[in-house]
C-alpha positions in Angstrom: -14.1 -1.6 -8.8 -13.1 -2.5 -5.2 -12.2 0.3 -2.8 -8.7 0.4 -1.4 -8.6 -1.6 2.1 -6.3 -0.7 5.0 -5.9 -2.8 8.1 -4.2 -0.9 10.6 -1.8 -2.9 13.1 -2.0 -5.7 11.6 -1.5 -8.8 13.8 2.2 -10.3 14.0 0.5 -13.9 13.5 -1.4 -12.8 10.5 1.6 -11.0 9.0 3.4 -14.7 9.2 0.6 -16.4 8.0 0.6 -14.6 5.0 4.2 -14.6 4.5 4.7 -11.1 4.4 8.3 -10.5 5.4 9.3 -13.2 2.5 8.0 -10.6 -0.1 10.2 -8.4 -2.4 10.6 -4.9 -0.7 9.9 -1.2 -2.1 11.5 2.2 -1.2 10.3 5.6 -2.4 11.7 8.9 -1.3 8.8 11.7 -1.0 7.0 12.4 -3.9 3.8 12.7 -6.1 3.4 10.3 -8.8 0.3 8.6 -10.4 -0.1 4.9 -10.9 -2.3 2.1 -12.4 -2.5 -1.2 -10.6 -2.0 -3.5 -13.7 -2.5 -6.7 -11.5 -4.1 -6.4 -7.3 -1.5 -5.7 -4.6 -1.3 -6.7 -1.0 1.5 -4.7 0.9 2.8 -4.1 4.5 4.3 -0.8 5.1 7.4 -0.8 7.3 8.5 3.1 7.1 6.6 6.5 6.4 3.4 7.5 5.9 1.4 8.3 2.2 -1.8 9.6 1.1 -3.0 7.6 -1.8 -5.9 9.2 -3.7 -8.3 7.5 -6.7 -8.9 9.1 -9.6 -12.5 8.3 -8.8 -13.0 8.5 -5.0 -11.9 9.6 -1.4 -8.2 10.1 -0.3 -6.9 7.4 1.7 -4.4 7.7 4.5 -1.7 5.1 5.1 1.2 4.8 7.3 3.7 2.3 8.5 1.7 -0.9 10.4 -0.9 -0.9 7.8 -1.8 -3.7 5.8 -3.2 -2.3 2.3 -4.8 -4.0 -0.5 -5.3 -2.2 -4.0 -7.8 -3.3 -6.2 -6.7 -4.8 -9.9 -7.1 -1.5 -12.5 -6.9 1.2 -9.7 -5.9 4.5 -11.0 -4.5 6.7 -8.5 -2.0 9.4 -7.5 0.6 9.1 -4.5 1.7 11.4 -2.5 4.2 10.4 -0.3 4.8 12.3 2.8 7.3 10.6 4.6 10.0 8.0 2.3 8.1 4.7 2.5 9.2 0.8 3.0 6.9 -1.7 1.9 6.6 -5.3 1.7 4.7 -6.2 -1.1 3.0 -8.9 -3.6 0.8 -8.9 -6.5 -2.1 -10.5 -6.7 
């Protein structure tokens, strides 16, 4: 299974490119809650800051700026640490 990728400040051109700010948009207050990815997700944080851990690796770190990509069948607990905004799209 892929790792979880983060590209930090990601480039206003790219962001176009990709049509980011044309994708649906989700808010969560602060919490814990574990999650499967059923399908891949790309996402563009706008607000807060979460750690997002795997059930079978490191913790990762992500905050608003960051361009994220989850891997299709991820298991993983969040724990969100300031309430997040995101852009996102399955894959």
């Amino acid at each position: 299974m892929d790792d979880i990728s983060v590209e930090h400040n990601a480039s206003p051109a790219k962001l176009d490119i990709m049509g980011v700010y044309d994708w649906p948009v989700w808010n969560k207050e602060i919490s814990t809650f574990a999650w499967t990815y059923d399908k891949g997700e790309v996402c563009y944080l706008l607000e807060g800051a979460a750690t997002v851990t795997p059930h079978a690796g490191a913790p990762v770190n992500i905050e608003a700026g960051d361009l994220v990509r989850f891997p299709k069948g991820l298991q993983c607990t969040w724990q969100i640490h300031a309430a997040v905004s995101k852009h996102y799209e399955f894959k």
